[in-house]
C-alpha angles and dihedrals in degrees: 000000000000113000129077127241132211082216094084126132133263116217145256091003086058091221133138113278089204092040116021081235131137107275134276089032125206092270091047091056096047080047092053100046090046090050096048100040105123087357111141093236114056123232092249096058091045095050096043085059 
């Protein structure tokens, strides 16, 4: 959880600063699984914060 993406959102059109996308993008999301696999809060809670 410490390092910093360029697959953030922009808001309030909730896309992919590094790829106009839809956010999270498909690289968002592989990043975000990977970062929250065995972490004490899950993805969703965190997410949903």
């Amino acid at each position: 959880m410490g390092w910093v993406s360029v697959h953030q959102p922009v808001r309030p059109q909730w896309i992919c600063a590094g790829r106009g996308a839809a956010w999270p993008c498909r690289t968002r999301k592989r990043q975000l699984v990977a970062e929250f696999t065995g972490a004490r809060v899950s993805l969703m809670l965190h997410l949903s914060a």
